[in-house]
N, C-alpha and C positions, 0 to 999 in steps of 0.2 A: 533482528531482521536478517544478518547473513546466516545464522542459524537456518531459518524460512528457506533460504536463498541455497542452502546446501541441501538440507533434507528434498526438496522439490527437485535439485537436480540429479540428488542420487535416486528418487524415484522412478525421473525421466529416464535413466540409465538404465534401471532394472528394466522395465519395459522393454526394452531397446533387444534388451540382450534375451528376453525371454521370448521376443514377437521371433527373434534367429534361431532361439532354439526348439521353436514350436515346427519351425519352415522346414524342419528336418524330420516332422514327422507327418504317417499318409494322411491325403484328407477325410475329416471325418470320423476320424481315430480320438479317444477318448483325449490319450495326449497331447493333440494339439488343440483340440475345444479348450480342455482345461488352463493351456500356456494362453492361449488368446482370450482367456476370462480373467487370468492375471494378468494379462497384459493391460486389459480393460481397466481391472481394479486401481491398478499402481496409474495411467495416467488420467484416472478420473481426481484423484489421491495428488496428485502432482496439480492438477492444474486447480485444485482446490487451496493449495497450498502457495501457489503462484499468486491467487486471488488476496489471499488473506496479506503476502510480502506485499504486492501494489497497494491493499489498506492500509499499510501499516505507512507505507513510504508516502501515500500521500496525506495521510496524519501527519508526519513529521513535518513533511513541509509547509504543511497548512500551519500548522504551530509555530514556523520558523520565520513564514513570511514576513519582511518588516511591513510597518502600518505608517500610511501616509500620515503626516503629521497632521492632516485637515479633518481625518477623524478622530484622531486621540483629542481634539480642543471642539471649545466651544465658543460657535459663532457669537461675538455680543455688537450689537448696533454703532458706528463709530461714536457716537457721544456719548457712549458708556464708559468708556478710557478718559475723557475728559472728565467726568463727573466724579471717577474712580481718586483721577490727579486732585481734585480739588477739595473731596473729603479726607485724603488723607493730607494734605497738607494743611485744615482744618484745625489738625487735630495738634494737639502741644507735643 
């Protein structure tokens, strides 16, 4: 997951820096279309990758969560436990 968490932020970075270095060239200019189509690709790329860390992390938790103990058991009627007591003490 901090894998995710790095590759997404070094994408968001590239972006960054190529959306500056487009700003330096005229409008319209083959150079700057192109730096603003990378620019496009890396945070489409980033935020795809942002998506997948937030699945990944809330799998984890989902998996982590503890479980009320009212689900793990099973309801039995209260004179089930009495009946439970008096077969085994039944027994030799």
């Amino acid at each position: 997951m901090f894998a995710l968490a790095a590759h997404a932020s070094e994408r968001e970075a590239h972006a960054r820096e190529v959306e500056r270095s487009g700003a330096d060239w005229p409008d319209g200019s083959y150079g700057r279309r192109n730096r603003q189509a990378i620019a496009a690709r890396e945070t489409r790329i980033a935020t795809r990758l942002r998506a997948v860390e937030h699945a990944c992390h809330t799998a984890i938790e989902r998996d982590t969560a503890p479980t009320t103990p009212g689900h793990a058991m099973t309801l039995h009627p209260p004179g089930h436990a009495a009946d439970m007591q008096t077969d085994l003490e039944a027994e030799p």
